[in-house]
C-alpha positions as CSV (number, residue, x, y, z in Angstrom):
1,X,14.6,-25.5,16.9
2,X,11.7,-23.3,17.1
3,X,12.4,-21.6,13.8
4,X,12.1,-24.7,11.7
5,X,8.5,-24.7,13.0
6,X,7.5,-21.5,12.2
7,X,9.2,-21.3,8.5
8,X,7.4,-24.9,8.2
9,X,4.0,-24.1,9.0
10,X,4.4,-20.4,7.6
11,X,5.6,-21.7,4.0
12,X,2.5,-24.3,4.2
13,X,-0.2,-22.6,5.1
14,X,0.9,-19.6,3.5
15,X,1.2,-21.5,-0.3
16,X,-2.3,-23.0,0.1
17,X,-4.4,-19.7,0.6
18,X,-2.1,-18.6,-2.0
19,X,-3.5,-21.6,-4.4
20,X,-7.0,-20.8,-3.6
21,X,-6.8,-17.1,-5.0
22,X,-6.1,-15.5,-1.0
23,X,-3.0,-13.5,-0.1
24,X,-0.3,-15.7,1.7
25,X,-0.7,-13.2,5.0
26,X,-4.1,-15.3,5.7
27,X,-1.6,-18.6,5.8
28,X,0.6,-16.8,7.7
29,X,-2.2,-15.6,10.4
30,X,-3.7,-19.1,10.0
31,X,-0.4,-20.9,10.3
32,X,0.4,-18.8,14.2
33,X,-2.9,-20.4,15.1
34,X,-2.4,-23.7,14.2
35,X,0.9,-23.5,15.8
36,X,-0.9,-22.3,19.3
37,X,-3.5,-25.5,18.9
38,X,-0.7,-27.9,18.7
39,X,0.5,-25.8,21.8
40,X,-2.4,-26.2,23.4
41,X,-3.4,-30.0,23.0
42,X,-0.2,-31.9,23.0
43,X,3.4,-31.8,24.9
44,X,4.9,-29.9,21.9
45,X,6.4,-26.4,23.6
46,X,5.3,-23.7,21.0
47,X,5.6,-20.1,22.2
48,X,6.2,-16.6,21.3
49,X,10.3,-16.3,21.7
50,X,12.0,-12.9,22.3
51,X,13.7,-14.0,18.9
52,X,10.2,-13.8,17.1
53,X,8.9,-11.1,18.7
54,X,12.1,-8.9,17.4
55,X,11.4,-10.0,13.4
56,X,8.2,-9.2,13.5
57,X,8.8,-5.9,15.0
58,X,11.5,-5.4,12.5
59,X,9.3,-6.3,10.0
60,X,7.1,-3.6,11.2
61,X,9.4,-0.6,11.4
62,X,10.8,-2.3,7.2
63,X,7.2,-1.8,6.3
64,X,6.7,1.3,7.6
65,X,9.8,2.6,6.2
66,X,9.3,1.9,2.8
67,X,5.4,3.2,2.9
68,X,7.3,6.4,4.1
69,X,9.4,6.4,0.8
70,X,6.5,6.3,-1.5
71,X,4.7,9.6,0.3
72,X,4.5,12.9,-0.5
73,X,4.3,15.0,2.7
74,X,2.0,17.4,0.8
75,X,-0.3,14.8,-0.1
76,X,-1.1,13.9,3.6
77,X,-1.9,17.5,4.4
78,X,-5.3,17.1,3.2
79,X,-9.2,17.9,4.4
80,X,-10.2,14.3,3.6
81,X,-7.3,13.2,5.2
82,X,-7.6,15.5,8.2
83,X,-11.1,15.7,9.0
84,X,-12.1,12.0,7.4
85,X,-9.7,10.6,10.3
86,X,-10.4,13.0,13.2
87,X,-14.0,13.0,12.9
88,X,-13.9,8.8,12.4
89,X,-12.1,8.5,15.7
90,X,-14.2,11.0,18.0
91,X,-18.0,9.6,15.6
92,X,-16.5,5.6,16.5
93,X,-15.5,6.7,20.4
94,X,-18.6,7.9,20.8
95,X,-20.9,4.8,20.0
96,X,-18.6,2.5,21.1
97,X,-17.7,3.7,24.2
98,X,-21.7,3.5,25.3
99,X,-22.3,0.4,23.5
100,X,-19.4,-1.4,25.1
101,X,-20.2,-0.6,28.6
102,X,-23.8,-1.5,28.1
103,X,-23.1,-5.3,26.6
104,X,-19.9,-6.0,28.0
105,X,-21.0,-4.7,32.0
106,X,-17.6,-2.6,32.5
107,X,-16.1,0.8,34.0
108,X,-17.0,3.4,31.2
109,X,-12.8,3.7,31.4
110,X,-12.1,0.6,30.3
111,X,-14.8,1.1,27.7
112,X,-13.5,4.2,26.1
113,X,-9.8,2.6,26.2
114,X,-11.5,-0.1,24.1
115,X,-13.4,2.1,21.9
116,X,-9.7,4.0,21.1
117,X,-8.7,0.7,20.6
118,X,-11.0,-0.6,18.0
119,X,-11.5,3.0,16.6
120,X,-7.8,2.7,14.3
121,X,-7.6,0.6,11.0
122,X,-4.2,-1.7,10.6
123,X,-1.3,0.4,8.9
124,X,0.5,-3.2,8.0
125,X,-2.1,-4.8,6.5
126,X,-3.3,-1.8,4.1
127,X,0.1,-0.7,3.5
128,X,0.6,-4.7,2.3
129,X,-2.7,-4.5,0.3
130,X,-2.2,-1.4,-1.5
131,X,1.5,-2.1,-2.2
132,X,0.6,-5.4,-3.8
133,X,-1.8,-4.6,-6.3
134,X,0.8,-1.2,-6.5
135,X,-1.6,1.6,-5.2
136,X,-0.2,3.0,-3.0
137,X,1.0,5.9,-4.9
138,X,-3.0,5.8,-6.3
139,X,-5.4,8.3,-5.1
140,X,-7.6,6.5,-3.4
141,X,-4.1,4.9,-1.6
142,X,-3.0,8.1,-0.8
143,X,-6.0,9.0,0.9
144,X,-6.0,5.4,2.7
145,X,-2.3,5.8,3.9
146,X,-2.5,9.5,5.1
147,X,-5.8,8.5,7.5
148,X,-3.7,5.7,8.9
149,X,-0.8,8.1,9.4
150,X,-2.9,9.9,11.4
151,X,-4.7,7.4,13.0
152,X,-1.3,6.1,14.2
153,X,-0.2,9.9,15.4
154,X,-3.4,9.6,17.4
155,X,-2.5,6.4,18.9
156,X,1.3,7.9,19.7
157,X,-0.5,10.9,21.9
158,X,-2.8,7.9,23.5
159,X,0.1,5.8,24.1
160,X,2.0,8.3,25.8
161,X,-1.1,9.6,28.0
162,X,-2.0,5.8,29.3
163,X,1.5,5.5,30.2
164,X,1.7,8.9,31.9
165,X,5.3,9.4,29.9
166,X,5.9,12.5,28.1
167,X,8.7,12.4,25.6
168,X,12.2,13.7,26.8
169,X,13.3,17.2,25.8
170,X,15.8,15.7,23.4
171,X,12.8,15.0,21.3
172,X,12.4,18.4,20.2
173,X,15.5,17.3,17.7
174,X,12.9,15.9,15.8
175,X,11.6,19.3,14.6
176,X,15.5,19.6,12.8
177,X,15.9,16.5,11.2
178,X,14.9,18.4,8.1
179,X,18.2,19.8,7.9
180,X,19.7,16.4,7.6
181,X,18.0,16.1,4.4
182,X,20.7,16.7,1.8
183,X,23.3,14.5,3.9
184,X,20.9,11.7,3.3
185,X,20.5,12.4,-0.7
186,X,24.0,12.5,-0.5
187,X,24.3,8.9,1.4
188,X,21.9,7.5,-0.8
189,X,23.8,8.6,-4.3
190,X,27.0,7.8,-2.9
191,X,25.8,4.0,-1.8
192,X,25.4,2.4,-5.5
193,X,23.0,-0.1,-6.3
194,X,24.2,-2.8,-4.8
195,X,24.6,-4.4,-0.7
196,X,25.5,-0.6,0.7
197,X,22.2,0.5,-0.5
198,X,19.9,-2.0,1.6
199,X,22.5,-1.3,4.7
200,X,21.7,1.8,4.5
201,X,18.1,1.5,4.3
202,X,18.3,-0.8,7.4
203,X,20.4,1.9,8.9
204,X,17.9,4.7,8.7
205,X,14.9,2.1,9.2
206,X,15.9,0.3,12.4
207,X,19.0,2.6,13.8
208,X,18.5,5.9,13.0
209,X,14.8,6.0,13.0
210,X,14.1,3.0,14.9
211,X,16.6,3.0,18.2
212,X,17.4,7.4,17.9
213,X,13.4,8.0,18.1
214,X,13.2,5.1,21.2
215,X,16.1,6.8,22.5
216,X,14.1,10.6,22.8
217,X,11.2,8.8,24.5
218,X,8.8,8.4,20.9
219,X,8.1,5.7,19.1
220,X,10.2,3.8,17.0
221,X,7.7,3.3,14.2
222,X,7.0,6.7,13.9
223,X,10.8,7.5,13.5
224,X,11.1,4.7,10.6
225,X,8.2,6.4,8.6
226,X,9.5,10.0,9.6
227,X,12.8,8.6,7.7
228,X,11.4,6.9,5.0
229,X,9.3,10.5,4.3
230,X,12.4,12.2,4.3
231,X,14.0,10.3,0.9
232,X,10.5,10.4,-0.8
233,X,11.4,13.1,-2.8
234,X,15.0,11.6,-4.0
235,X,14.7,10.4,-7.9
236,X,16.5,7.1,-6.2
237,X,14.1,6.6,-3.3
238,X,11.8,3.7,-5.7
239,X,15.1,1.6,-6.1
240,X,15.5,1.6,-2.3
241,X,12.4,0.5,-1.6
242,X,12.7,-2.7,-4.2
243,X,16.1,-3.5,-2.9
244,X,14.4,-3.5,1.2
245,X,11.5,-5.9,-0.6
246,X,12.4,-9.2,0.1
247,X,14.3,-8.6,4.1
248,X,11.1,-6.8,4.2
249,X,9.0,-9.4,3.4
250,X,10.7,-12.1,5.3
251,X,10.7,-10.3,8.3
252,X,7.6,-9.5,8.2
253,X,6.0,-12.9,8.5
254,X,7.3,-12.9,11.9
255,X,4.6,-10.3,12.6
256,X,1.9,-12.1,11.7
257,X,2.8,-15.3,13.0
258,X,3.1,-13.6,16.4
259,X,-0.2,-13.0,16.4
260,X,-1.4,-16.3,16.2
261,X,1.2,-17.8,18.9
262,X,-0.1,-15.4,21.3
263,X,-2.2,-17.7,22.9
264,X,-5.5,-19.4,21.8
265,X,-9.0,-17.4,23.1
266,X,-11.4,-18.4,25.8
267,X,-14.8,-18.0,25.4
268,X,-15.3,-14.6,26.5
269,X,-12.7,-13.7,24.1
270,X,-14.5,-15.2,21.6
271,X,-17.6,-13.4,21.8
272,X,-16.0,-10.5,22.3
273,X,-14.4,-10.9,18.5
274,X,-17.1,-12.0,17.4
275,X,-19.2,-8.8,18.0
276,X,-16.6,-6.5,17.0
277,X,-16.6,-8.7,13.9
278,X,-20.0,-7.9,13.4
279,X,-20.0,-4.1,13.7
280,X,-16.5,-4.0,11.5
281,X,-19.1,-3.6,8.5
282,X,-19.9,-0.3,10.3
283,X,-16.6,1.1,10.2
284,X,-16.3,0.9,6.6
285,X,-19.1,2.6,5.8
286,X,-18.6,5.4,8.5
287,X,-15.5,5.8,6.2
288,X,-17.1,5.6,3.1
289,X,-20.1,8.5,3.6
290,X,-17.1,10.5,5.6
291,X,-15.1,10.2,2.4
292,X,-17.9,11.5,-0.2
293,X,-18.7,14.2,2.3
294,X,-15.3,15.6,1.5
295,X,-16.5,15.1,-2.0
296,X,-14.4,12.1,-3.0
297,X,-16.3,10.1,-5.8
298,X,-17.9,6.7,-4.8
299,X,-14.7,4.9,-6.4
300,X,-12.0,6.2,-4.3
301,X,-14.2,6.4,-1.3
302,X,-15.1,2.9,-1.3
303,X,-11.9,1.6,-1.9
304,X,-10.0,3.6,0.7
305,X,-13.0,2.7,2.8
306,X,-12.5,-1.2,2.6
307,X,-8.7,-0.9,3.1
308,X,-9.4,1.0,6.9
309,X,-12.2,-1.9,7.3
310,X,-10.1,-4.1,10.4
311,X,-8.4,-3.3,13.0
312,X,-5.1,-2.3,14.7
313,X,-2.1,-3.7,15.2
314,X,-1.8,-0.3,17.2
315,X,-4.7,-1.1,18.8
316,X,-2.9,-4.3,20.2
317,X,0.1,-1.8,21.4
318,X,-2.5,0.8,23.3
319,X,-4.1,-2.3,25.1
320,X,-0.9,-3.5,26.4
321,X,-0.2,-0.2,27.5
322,X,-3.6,0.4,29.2
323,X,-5.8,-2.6,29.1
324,X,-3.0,-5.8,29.6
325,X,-5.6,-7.9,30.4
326,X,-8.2,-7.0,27.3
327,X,-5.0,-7.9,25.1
328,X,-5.8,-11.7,24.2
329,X,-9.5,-10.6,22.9
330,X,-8.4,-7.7,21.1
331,X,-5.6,-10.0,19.1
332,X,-8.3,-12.2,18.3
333,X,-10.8,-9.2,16.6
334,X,-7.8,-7.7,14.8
335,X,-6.8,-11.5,13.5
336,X,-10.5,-11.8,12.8
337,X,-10.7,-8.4,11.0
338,X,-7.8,-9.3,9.1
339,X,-8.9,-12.6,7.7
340,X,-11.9,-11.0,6.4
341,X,-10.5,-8.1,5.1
342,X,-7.4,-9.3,3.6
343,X,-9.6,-11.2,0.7
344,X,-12.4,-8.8,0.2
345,X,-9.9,-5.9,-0.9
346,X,-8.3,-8.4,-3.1
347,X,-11.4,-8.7,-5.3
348,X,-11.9,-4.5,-4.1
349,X,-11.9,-3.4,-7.7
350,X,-14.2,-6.0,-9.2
351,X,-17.0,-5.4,-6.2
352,X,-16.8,-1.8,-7.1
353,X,-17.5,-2.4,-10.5
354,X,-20.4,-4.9,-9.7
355,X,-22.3,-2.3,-7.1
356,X,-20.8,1.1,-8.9
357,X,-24.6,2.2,-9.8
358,X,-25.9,2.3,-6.5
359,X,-22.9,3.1,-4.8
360,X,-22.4,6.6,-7.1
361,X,-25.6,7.6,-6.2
362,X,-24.2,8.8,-3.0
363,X,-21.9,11.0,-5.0
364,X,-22.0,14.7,-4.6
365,X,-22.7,17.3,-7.6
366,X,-19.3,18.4,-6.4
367,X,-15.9,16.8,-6.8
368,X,-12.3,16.6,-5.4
369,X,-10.5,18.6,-7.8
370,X,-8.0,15.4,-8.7
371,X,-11.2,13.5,-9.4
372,X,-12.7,15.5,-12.4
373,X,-14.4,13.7,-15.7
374,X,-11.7,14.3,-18.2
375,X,-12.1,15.4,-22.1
376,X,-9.1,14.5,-24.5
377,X,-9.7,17.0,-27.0
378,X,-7.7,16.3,-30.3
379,X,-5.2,13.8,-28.8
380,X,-4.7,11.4,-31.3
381,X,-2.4,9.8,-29.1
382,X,-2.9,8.2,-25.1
383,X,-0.5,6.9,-22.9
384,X,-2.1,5.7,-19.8
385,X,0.6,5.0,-17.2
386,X,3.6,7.5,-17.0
387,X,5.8,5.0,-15.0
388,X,9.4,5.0,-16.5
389,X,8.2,2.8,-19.5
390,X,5.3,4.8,-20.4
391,X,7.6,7.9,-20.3
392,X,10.2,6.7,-22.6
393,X,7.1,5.6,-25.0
394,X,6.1,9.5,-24.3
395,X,9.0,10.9,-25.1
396,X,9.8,8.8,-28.2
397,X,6.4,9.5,-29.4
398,X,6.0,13.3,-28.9
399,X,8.5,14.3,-31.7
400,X,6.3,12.5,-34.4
401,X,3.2,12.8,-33.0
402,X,2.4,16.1,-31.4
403,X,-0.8,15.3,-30.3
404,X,0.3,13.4,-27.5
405,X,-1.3,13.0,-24.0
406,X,-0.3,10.7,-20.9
407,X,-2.7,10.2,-18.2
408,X,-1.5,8.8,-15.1
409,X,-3.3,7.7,-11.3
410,X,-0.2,9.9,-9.5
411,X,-1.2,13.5,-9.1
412,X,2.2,14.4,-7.7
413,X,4.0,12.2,-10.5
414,X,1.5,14.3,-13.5
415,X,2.0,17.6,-11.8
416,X,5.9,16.4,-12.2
417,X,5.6,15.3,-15.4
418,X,3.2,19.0,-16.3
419,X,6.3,20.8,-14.7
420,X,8.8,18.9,-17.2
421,X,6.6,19.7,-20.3
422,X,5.1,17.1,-20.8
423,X,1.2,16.9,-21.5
424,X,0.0,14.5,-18.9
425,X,-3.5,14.9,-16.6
426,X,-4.4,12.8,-13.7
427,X,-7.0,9.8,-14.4
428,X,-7.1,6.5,-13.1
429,X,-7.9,3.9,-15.5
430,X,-9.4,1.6,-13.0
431,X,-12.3,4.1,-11.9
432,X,-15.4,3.3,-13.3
433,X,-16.6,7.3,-13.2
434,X,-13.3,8.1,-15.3
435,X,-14.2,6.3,-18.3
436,X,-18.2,7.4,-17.8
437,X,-16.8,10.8,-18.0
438,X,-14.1,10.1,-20.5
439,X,-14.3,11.7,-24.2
440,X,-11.9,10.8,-26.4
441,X,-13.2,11.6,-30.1
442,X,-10.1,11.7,-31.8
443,X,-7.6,9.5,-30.2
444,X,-6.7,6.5,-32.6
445,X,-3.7,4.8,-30.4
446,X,-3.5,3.8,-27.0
447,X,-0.4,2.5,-24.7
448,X,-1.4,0.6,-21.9
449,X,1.7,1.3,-19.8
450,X,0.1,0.9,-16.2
451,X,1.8,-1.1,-13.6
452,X,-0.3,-3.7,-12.9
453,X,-2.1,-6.4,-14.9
454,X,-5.4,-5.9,-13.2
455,X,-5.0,-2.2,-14.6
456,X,-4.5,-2.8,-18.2
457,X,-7.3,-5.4,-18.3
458,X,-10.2,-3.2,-17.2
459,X,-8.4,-0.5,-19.3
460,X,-8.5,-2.6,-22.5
461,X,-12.2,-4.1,-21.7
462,X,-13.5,-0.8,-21.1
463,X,-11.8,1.0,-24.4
464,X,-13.6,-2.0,-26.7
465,X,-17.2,-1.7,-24.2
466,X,-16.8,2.2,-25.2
467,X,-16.5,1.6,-29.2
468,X,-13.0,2.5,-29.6
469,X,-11.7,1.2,-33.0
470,X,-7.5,2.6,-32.7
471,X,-4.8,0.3,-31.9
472,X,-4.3,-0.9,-28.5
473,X,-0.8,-1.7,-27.1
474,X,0.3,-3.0,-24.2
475,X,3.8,-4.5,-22.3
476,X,3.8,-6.7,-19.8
477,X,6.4,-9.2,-17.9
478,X,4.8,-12.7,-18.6
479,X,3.0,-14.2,-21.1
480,X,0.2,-15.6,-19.7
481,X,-0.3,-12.3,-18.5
482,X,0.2,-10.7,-22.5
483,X,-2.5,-13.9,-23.6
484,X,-5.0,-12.4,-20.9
485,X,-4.1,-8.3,-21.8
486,X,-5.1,-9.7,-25.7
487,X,-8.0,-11.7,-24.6
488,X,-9.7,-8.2,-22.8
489,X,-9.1,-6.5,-26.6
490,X,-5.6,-5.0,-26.6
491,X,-4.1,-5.4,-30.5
492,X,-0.5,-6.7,-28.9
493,X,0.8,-7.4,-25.7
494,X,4.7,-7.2,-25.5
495,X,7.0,-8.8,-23.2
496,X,8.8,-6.3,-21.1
497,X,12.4,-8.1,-21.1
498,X,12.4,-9.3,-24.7
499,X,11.6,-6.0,-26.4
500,X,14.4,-4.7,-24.1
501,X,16.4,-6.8,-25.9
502,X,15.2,-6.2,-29.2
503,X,16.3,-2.7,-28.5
504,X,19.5,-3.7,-27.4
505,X,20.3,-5.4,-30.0
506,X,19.3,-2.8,-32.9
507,X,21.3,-0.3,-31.4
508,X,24.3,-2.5,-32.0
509,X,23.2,-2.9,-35.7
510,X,22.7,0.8,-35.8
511,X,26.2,1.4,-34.9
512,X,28.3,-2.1,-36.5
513,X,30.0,-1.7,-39.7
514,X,29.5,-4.5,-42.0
515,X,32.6,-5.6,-42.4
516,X,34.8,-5.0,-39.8
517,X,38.0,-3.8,-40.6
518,X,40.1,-5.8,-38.4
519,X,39.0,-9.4,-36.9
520,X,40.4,-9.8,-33.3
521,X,42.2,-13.2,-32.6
522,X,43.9,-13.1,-36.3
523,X,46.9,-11.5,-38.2
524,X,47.0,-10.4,-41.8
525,X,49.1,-12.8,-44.1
């Protein structure tokens, strides 16, 4: 049973990177590899089944879906976004192309096929980075997602051109689903919370998405992201995307142990990873000095940079479109790419922090207007994280204390929150340039109310490394998580769940006599 194997090996592997501080998707890479040795060097059969092959593209279309929930259209539509990605494909086809048919002795067709290829940055595994450490929603996330976006329109157009297919005329439906709109936000109240609201998810994912934008000659994963945009502005669209986590997740293991049964290289495909290995450094910082030149500060550019630093799953999908037999050494450089890049963006935040001198020295005198150094007047008062949490602390607050801010790392979610009345300003307490250009002379109390640990830590070390005296408070889910929040100089961590049912329980206090005047279960003599 084939599927023992691979949940086996993929459990394995995946829980020892995980105990050596690296993301399980390395295990799972490592574990399709292993699985292809064994293949390879015994009489155990061990190959990609039609059965596998389906998760993972599942998987794919799941992960795509849910990135499409958590976007703002308007966000996409964007010079940086725009230019940064159209002028790194045609700047990276243009040295590769030469370069390849110089060292690799081939047609220069083949060559610019391959420089297409290499030229786009994997949507699964930066999607699956950003969404871990919960970034997407970010800035610099934003900016990441949207190039892929339209890195993978790009490879749609490519696609379609290599395979000399044009979409049918039944694809110009696409340009109405618009008008479906509200009879999704209608599906989407009327599901619940429960089983009919992942169904339904899977419905628009894989059926409606998936099989109706197959079925008009485009791609599939283009129609589950084109679905998943559509809900992103429905108040509900967060708790779909937490209830499609785990069938997500599952699924999309399959993915990357695909990659790994493919096949095990030869030694031309060997060197050929290898050298696209070694130029992968390039592609980063081609992103990097792209990204400052639409006046992005060295933060957000370096960090959306080293998320597009691999390569393509896409890539993989144009080759066996165009160049079948370059496929096997082209699965190796993306498998390559992503075991290096997979770690490094894990530790992202503290190698930015480490080289932020000489990296913001790059900087222009100009900024991107949601990147601006930020003065908190007479706010007595800062909230940093307007989540659902930090905005019930907000609105609990503002009554008493007037002079109230919230800062947040959203700027659709503060220009929501501006729109509501509520005094909150884009910032993102992670950036190393917000809190050099952060002054904050009156404030005496701050709420650390991000979503992630790593968030609140740098907050609460940088507020101490700035000489702030006030209170510092933070929440948190686990308490060796609260021990470490203390540790970087927060006054109190509190647990999430058992302050929840503090509250609970007051309100019951609140509104209980104290002696009731009849006790169920007995009768009055």
């Amino acid at each position: 049973m084939p599927e023992a194997i691979w949940i086996t090996f993929a459990f394995g592997l995946g829980l020892l990177v995980k105990l050596v501080g690296l993301p399980p998707l390395v295990g799972y890479l490592a574990a399709g590899f292993v699985l292809s040795g064994i293949a390879e060097t015994t009489s155990v059969v061990i190959e990609e089944t039609d059965v596998l092959q389906h998760i993972a593209h599942l998987g794919v279309l799941l992960l795509l879906f849910t990135v499409g929930l958590k976007l703002k259209l308007r966000s996409i539509v964007s010079p940086e976004v725009i230019g940064g990605s159209l002028l790194h494909f045609g700047i990276t086809c243009a040295v590769f192309t030469p370069g390849l048919y110089l060292l690799m002795d081939i047609e220069w067709s083949t060559a610019f096929m391959l420089a297409i290829a290499l030229s786009f940055s994997s949507t699964v595994l930066a999607a699956k980075v950003l969404e871990s450490k919960r970034e997407l929603r970010a800035f610099h996330g934003r900016v990441a997602i949207g190039i892929l976006i339209m890195q993978d329109l790009i490879a749609l157009v490519v696609m379609s051109l290599a395979a000399g297919k044009t979409p049918s005329e039944w694809a110009l439906i696409v340009f109405g689903l618009p008008l479906l709109r509200p009879l999704l936000f209608r599906l989407l109240d009327a599901s619940g919370h429960d089983e009919l609201l992942v169904l339904l998810g899977l419905l628009l994912a894989l059926v409606v998405g998936g099989l109706g934008f197959e079925a008009v000659g485009l791609s599939s994963e283009l129609g589950a992201l084109v679905f998943g945009a559509m809900l992103a502005n429905h108040p509900r669209s967060q708790e779909l995307s937490k209830s499609l986590w785990s069938v997500k997740e599952m699924f999309l293991v399959g993915f990357f142990l695909q990659i790994g049964i493919g096949g095990l290289p030869g030694g031309d495909a060997l060197l050929f990873a290898v050298i696209a290995g070694l130029v992968l450094p390039l592609k980063g910082i081609l992103f990097f000095f792209l990204l400052l030149a639409f006046r992005l500060r060295a933060r957000s550019g370096f960090l959306s940079a080293l998320a597009l630093t691999n390569y393509s799953e896409f890539g993989l999908i144009v080759a066996s479109v165009a160049l079948p037999e370059w496929l096997v050494p082209l699965a190796i450089s993306v498998s390559l790419s992503f075991l290096v890049s997979a770690p490094i963006n894990r530790f992202a935040h503290g190698l930015y922090e480490r080289y932020s001198q000489d990296l913001s020295r790059f900087e222009g005198s100009k900024h991107h207007p949601d990147e601006q150094p930020l003065s908190l007047g007479d706010t007595r008062v800062l909230v940093m994280g307007m989540g659902r949490t930090g905005t019930a602390a907000y609105d609990w607050l503002c009554e008493d204390r007037p002079k109230l801010m919230g800062l947040d790392s959203d700027p659709a979610k503060a220009r929501q929150h501006q729109k509501e009345g509520r005094n909150v300003v884009f910032a993102d307490a992670e950036d190393a340039s917000f809190w050099n250009g952060l002054h904050m002379p009156a404030v005496q109390s701050v709420i650390l109310a991000m979503g992630d640990i790593e968030g609140k830590l740098i907050a609460a070390r940088m507020l101490r490394k700035l000489g702030f005296k006030g209170f510092i408070v933070a929440h948190t889910m686990y308490e060796d998580e609260a021990k470490q929040i203390r540790e970087a100089g927060a006054d109190e961590a509190y647990l999430t769940m058992s302050e929840t049912g503090v509250a609970l329980a007051s309100h019951l206090i609140d509104n209980t006599p104290a002696k009731p005047s009849l006790v169920v279960g007995r009768t009055e003599p």
